[in-house]
C-alpha positions in Angstrom: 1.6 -44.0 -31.0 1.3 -46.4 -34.5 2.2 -44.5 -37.2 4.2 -47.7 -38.4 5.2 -46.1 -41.4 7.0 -42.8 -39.4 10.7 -43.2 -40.1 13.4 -40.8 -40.2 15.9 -41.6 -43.2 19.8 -42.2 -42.9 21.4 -41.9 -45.9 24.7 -44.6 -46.2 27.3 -45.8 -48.2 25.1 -48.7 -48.7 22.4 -47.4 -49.6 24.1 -44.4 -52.1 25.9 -48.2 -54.1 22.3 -49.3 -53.9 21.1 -46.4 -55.9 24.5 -46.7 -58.1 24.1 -49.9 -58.9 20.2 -49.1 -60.2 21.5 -46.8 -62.6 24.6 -47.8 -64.2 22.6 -47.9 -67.6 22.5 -44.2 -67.1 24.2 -42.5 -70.1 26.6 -39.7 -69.6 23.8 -37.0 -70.2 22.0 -38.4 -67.4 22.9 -39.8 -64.3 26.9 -39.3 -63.3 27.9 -40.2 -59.8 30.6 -37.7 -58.8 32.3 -38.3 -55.6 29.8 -40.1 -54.2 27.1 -37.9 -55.0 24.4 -37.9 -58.0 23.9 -35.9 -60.4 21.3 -35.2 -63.8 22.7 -33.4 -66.4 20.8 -32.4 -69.5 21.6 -33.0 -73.3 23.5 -30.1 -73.3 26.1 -31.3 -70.3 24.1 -28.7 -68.0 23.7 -29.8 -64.1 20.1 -30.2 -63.5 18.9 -28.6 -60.5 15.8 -28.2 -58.8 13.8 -30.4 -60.5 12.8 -33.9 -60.4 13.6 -36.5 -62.0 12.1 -40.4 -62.6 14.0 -43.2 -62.6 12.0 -46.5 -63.0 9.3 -46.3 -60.6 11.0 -43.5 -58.2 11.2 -39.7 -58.0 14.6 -38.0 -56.8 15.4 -34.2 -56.2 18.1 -32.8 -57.7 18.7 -30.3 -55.4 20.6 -26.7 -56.1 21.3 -26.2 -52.6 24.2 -29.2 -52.9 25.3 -28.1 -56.9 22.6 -30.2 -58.2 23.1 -33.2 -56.2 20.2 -35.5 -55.4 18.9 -35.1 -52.6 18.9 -37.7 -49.4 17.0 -37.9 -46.2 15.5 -34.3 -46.1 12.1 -32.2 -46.8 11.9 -30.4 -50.2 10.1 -27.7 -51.1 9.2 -27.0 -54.5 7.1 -24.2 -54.9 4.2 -24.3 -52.3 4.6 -28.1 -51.9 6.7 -29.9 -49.5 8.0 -33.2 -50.2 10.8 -35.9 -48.6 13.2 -38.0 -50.3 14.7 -40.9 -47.8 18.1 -42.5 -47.6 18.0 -43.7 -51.1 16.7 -40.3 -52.6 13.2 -41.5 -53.2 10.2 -39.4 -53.1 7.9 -41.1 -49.8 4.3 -41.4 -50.8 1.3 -42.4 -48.3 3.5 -42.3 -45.4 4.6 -40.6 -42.0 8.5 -39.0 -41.3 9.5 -37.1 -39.1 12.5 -34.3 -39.1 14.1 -33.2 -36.2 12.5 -29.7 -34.6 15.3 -27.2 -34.7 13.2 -24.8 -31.8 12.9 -27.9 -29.3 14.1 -25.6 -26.8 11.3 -23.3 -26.6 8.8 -24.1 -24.1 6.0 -23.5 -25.9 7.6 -26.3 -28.5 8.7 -28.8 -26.5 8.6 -31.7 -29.6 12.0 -33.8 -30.5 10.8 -34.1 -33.6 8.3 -32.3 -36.4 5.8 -35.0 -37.9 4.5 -34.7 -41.6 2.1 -36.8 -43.4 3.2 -37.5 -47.3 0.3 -38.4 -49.7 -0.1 -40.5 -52.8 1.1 -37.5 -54.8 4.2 -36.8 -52.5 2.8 -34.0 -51.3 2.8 -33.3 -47.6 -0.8 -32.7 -46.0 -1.0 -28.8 -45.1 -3.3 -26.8 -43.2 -5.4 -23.7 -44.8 -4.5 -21.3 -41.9 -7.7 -20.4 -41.2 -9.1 -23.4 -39.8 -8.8 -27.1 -38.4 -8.2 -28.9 -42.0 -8.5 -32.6 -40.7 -7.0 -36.1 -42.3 -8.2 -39.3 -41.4 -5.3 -41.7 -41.9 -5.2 -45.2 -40.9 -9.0 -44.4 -39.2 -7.8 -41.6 -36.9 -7.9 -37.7 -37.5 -5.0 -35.5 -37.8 -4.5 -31.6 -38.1 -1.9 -29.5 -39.9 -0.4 -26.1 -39.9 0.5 -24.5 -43.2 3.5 -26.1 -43.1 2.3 -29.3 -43.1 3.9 -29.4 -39.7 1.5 -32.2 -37.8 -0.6 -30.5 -34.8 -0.9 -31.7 -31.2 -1.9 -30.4 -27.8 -4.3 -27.5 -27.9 -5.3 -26.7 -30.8 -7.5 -23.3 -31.7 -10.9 -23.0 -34.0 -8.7 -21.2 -37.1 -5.9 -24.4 -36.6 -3.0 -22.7 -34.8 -1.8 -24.6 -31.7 -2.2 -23.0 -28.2 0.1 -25.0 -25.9 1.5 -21.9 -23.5 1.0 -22.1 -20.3 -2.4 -21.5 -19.8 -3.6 -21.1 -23.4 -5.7 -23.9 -23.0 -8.1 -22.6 -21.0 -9.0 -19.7 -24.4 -12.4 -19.8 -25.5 -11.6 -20.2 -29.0 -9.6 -23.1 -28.2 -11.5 -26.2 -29.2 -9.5 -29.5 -30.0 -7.1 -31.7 -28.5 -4.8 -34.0 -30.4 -2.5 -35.9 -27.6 1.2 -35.8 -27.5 3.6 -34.4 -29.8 4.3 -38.1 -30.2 0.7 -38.8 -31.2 -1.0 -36.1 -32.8 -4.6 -37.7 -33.5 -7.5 -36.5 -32.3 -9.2 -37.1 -29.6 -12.8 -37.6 -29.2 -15.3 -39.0 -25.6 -13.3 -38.7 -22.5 -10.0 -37.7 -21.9 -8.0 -37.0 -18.5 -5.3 -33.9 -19.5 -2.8 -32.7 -17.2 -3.3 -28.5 -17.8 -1.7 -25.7 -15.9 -4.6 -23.8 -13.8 -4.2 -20.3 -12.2 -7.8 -19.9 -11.6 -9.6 -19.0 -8.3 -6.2 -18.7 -6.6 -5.0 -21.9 -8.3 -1.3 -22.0 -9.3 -0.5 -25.3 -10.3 -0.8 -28.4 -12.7 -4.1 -30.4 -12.4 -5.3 -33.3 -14.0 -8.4 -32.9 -15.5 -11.4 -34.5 -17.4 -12.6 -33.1 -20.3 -15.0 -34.8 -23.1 -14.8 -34.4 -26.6 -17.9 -34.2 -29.6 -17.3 -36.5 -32.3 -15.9 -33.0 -34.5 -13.3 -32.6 -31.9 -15.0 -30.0 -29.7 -14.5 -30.2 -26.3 -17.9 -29.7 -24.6 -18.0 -26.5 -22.2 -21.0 -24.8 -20.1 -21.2 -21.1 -20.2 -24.1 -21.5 -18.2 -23.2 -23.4 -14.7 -27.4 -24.9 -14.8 -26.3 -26.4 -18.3 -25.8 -30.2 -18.1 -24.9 -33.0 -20.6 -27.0 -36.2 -20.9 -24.7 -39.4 -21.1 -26.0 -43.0 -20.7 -28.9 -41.7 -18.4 -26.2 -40.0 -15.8 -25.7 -36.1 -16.3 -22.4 -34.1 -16.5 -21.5 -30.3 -16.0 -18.5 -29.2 -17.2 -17.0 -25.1 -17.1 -16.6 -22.3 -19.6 -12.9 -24.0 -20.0 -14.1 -27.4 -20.7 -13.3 -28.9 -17.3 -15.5 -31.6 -15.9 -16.8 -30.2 -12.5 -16.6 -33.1 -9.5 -17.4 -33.5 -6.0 -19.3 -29.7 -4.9 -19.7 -27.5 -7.8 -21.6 -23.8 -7.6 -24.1 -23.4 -9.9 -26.3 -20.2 -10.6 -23.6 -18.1 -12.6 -23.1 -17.3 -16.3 -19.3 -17.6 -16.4 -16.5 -19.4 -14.3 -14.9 -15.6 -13.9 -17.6 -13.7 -12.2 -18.6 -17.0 -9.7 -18.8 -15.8 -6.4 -19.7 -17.9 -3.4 -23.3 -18.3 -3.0 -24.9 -19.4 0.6 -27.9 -20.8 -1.2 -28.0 -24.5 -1.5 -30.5 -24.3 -4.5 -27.1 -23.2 -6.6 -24.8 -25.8 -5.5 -24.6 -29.4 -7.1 -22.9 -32.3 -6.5 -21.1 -34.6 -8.9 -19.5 -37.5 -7.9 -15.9 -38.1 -8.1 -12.6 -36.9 -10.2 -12.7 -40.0 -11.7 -16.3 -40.3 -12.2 -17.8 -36.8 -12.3 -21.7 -37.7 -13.0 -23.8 -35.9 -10.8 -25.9 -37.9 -8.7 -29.6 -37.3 -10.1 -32.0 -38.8 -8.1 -30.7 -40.7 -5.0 -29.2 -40.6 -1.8 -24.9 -39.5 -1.1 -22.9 -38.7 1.8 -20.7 -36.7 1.7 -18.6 -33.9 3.7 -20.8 -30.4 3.3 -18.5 -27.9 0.3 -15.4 -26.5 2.0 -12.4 -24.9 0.2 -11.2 -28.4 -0.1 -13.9 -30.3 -1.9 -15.7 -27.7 -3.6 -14.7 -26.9 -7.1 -15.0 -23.0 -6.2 -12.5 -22.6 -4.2 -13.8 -20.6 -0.9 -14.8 -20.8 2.3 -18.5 -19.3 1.8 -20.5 -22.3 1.2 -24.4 -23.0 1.2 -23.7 -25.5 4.3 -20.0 -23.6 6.4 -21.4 -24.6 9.6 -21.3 -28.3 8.5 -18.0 -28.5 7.0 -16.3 -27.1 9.9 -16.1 -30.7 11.9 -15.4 -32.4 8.0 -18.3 -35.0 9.1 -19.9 -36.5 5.9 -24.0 -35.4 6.1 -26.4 -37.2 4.6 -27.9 -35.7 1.3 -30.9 -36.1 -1.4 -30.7 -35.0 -5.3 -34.1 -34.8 -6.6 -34.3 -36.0 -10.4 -37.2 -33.3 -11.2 -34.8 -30.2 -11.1 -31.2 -32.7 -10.2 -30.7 -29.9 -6.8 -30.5 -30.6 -3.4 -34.1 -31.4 -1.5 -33.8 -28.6 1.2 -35.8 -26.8 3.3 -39.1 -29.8 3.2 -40.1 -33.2 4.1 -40.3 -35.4 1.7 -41.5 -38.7 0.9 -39.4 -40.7 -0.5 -39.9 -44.5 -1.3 -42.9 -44.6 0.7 -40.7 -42.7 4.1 -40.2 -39.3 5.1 -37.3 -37.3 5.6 -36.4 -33.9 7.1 -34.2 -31.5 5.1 -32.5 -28.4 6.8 -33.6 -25.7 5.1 -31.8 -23.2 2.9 -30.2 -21.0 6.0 -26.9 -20.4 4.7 -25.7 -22.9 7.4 -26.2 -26.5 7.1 -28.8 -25.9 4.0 -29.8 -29.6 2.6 -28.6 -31.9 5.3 -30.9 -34.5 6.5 -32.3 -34.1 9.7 -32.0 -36.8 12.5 -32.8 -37.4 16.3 -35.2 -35.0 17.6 -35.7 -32.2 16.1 -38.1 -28.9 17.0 -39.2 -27.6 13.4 -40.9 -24.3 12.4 -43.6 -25.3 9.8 -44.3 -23.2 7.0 -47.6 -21.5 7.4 -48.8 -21.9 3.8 -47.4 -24.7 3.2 -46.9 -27.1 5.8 -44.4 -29.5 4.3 -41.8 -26.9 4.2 -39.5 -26.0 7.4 -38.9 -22.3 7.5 -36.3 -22.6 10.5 -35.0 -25.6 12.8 -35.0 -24.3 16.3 -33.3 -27.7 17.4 -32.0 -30.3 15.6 -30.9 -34.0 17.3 -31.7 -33.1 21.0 -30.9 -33.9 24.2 -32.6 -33.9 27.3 -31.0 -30.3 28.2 -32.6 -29.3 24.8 -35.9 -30.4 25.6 -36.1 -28.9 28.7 -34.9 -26.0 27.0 -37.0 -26.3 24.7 -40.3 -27.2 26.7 -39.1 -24.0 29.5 -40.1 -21.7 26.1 -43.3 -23.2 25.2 -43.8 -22.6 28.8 -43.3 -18.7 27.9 -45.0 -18.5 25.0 -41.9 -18.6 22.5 -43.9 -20.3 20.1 -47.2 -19.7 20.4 -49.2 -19.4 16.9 -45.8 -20.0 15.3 -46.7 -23.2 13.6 -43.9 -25.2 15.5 -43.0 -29.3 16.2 -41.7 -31.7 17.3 -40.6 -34.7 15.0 -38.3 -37.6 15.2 -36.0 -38.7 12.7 -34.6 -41.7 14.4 -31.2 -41.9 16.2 -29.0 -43.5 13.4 -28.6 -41.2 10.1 -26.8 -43.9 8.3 -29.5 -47.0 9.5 -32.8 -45.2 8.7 -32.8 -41.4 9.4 -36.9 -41.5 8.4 -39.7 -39.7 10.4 -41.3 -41.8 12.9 -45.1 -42.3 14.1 -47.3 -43.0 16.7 -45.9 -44.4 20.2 -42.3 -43.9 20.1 -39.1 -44.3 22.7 -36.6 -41.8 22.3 -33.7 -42.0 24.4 -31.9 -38.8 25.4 -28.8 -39.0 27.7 -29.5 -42.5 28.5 -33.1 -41.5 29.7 -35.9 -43.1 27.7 -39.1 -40.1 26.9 -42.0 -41.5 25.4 -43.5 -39.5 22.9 -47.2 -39.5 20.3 -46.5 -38.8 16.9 -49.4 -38.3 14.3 -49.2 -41.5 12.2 -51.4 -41.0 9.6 -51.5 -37.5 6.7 -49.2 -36.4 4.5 -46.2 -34.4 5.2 -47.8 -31.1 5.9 -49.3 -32.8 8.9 -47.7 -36.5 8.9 -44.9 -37.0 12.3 -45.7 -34.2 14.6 -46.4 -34.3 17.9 -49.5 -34.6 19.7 -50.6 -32.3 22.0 -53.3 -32.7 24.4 -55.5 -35.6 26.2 -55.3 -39.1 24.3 -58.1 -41.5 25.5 -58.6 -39.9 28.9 -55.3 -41.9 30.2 -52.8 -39.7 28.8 -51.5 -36.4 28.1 -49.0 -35.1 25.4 -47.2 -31.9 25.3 -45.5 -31.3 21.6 -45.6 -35.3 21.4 -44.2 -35.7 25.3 -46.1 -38.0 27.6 -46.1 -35.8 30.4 -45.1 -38.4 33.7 -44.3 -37.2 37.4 -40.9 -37.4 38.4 -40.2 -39.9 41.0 -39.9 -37.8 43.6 -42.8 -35.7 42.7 -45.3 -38.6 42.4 -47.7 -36.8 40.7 -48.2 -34.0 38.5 -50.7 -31.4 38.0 -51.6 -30.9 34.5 -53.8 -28.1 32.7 -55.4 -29.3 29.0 -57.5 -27.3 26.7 -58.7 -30.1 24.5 -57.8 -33.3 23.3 -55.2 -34.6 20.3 -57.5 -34.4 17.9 -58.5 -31.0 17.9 -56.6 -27.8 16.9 -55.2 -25.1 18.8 -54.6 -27.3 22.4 -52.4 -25.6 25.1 -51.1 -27.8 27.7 -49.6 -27.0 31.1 -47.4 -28.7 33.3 -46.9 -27.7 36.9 -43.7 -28.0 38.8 -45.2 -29.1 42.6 -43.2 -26.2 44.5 -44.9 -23.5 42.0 -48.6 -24.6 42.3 -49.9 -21.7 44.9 -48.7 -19.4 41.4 -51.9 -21.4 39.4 -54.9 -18.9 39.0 -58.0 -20.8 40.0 -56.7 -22.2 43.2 -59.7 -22.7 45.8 -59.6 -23.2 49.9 -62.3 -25.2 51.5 -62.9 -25.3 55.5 -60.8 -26.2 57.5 -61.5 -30.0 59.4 -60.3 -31.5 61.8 -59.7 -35.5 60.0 -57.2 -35.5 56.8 -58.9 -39.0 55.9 -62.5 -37.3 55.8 -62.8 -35.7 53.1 -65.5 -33.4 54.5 -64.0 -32.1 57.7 -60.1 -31.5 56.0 -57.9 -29.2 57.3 -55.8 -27.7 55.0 -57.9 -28.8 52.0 -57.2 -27.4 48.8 -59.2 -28.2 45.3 -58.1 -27.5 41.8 -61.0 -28.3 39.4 -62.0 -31.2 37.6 -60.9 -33.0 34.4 -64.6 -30.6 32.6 -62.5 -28.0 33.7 -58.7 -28.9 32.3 -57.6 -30.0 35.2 -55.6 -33.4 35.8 -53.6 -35.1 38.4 -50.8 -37.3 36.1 -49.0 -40.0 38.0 -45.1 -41.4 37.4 -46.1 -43.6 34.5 -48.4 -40.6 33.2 -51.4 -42.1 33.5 -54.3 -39.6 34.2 -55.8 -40.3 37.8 -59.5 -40.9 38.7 -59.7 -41.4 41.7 -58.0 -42.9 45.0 -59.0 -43.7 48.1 -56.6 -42.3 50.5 -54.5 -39.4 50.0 -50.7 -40.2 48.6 -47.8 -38.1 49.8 -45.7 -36.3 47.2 -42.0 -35.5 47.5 -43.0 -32.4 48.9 -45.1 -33.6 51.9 -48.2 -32.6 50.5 -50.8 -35.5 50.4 -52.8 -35.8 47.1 -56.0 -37.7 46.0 -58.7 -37.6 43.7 -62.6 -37.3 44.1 -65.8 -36.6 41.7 -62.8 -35.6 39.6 -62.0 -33.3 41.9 -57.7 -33.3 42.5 -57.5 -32.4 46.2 -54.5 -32.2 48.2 -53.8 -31.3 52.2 -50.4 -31.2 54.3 -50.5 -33.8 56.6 -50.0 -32.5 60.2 -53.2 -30.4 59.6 -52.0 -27.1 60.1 -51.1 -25.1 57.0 -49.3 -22.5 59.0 -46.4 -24.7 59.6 -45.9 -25.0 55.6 -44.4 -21.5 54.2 -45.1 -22.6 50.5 -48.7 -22.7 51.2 -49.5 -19.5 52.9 -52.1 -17.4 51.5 -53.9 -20.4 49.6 -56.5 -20.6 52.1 -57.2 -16.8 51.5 -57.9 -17.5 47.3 
């Protein structure tokens, strides 16, 4: 500190023939120096004591605990006023000293030494009592008791210091005036090391607090509250204590906080040593665990995601400064997927391939993800319960977010290549609307060349060939069911029709073991290994199940190829349809 005027007085045998030599024109009914100690004595021979006395330009103390002797290097009190004489005697005006502090010992006193402030008049600076009396001196702000006793640490509304253990943390503590060494108050940001046995807590922390220009340290009864500070905003608790990194919002008071698994009361702000909560923008971050969370629990909006302590990607909106769950959301002209609010991995950003659940009213916002980031066991997973009827009328998609969270993570349009498990899917996603209908996948016929299933270009597999395919309309109009057809199942399809039975498998019109499933009026398509719809062919093309295949009119015909269907087990009882 620079109190440059604190000193604590010595008295000396110098400074006592200092004082003798100043008055030596004394007479005998004033000033007498007896045995190295001075004295007043009236007109009447009498001792003065308890009084003072003027001497040139200087006070001095006669005082009556010593016989009368003038006082050295000590407080005096005289009446309700405290004073202090130094070495020489002299009343100190306009300046600091300091006196040892007899109760050092006690821990809730821990100061060497007492500090008083000594005005023009002599007359140490006191405290009413009732409240915080403040002194600016040399441009900073100092309390004192009623003693004139200097203030520091924690100081209380009525101007009594609360330094205990954990008396900080009182509401009707407001102020904060440093060290017992310092004193002054303190005012914008300060970092204090404080004893905390909250939430489970037992220990000393060091925390940042911020101070009014009065000395009131700002505190939020109400976790929503925030303060404004060069454009960045700050939450701090009921105790004053800056929140940082995960903080719970959505309570009145710090004491009745309970873990909340909605991420629409749960913030985040920055750093220990920063603390601003990031208001509009993108952070990553490891989802709120008993580590990182300033309420101290396991129960978070997000417990799913903080149990691998993998940092997710994350979005503060500016309009309400929350987390952008539950939606997608443009943002700077690209669109982002944001689990929603399931008391699991609420608020994360979506990436890879992901199988949404579309609010019905509002078609922006994802009620549930049914798979998030697939792979190719997913899909089929996934595509096996479409099959069933899962999701029928259930207002479900599939989008893709990209492969690489921390390179783009954005939805992605029209023709993409997704690979899964080192297999590349090509899939149709809508390119153009906003994000109620913007990024899902297509379903149905494209262009008479293709067809999409949830955004899937259906192909054959190799070994396959071709596959049969059933479509109810085309991508651009609502409510399309598509059908694929596994080879091995196709006797299963309704609609299957036997013709007569030839005797030449390259004349179409004498074929044995001819079979016909429709034309493309009807739904029907024949879909080969690059998934290009068929139209025709000109000779019939063995699949991997040694069933020959071509197309005719539209017509998808097929036929086994030794012209006797007996001697194929899958097919019996087609010809009977």
């Amino acid at each position: 500190m620079r109190k440059q005027t604190k000193v604590v007085a010595v008295a000396s045998a110098a400074a006592l023939l200092a004082i003798g030599a100043s008055m030596t024109s004394f007479a005998a009914t004033g000033w007498v120096e007896e045995d190295g100690q001075w004295y007043f004595y009236d007109k009447d021979g009498n001792r003065v004591e308890d009084e003072w006395k003027k001497s040139g330009d200087n006070w001095y103390w006669l005082d009556s605990e010593e016989g009368g002797a003038m006082a050295i290097d000590k407080l005096v009190e005289d009446d309700d006023d405290t004073y202090y004489v130094d070495g020489n005697g002299v009343m100190v005006t306009n300046t600091w000293v300091k006196v040892v502090n007899e109760d050092q010992d006690d821990d809730d006193d821990p100061a060497e030494y007492h500090y008083y402030y000594m005005q023009s008049n002599g007359k140490a600076y006191k405290g009413d009592g009732t409240s915080v009396s403040k002194k600016t001196i040399d441009g900073k702000r100092y309390a004192f008791d009623e003693d004139g006793v200097m203030l520091y640490g924690w100081v209380t509304e009525s101007g009594a210091m609360a330094n205990g253990e954990d008396e900080w943390s009182a509401s009707d503590v407001k102020y904060y005036f440093g060290g017992w060494e310092d004193g002054s108050m303190k005012t914008g940001w300060q970092k204090i090391t404080v004893h905390d046995n909250a939430d489970g807590k037992d220990d000393d922390y060091d925390y940042w607090f911020n101070f009014k220009s009065n000395g009131h340290r700002r505190a939020h009864a109400n976790a929503d509250d925030t303060w404004k500070s060069n454009s960045r905003y700050y939450h701090f608790d009921e105790r004053g204590v800056m929140v940082y990194q995960w903080f719970q919002t959505g309570y009145s008071t710090e004491s009745n906080a309970t873990p909340s698994e909605s991420a629409t009361n749960w913030a985040y702000f920055s750093s220990p040593e920063d603390g601003a909560r990031v208001t509009k923008g993108w952070f990553k971050v490891v989802a709120p665990t008993e580590d990182n969370s300033f309420l101290e629990s396991e129960a978070t909006f997000a417990h799913k995601d903080a149990d691998d302590e993998s940092e997710r990607w994350y979005y503060s909106d500016s309009k309400d400064d929350g987390l952008v769950v539950g939606e997608i959301k443009k943002i700077k002209g690209k669109y982002y997927g944001f689990w929603p609010d399931d008391g699991q991995k609420g608020g994360r950003m979506l990436i890879g391939l992901c199988a949404l659940q579309m609010n019905e009213s509002d078609g922006s916002k994802i009620d549930k993800v049914i798979m998030a980031d697939m792979d190719s066991d997913d899909l089929d997973d996934f595509m096996d319960n479409v099959d069933a009827g899962d999701y029928d009328d259930s207002n479900v998609y599939l989008y893709y977010f990209g492969d690489d969270a921390d390179g783009d993570g954005s939805m992605k349009t029209g023709s993409v290549s997704v690979n899964l498990d080192g297999d590349s899917y090509q899939f149709q996603f809508k390119k153009t609307g906003a994000a109620d209908s913007r990024g899902r996948g297509v379903t149905g016929v494209d262009d008479k060349k293709y067809i999409y299933k949830y955004g899937q270009k259906i192909k054959a597999d190799s070994d396959d060939k071709y596959v049969l395919v059933h479509a109810t309309g085309n991508i651009n109009e609502t409510g399309v069911k598509v059908f694929d057809y596994d080879n091995a199942d196709i006797k299963n399809i309704d609609g299957v029709k036997s013709f007569n039975i030839g005797s030449d498998k390259d004349d179409e019109d004498n074929l044995k073991g001819y079979y016909g499933f429709g034309t493309a009026d009807e739904g029907w398509y024949l879909v080969n290994t690059s998934g290009r719809i068929q139209t025709g062919t000109k000779s019939g093309t063995k699949d991997g199940y040694d069933m020959y295949w071509f197309m005719s009119h539209n017509n998808i015909k097929f036929y086994a190829d030794d012209k006797n269907v007996s001697d194929y087990p899958q097919l019996d009882g087609w010809k009977d349809r």
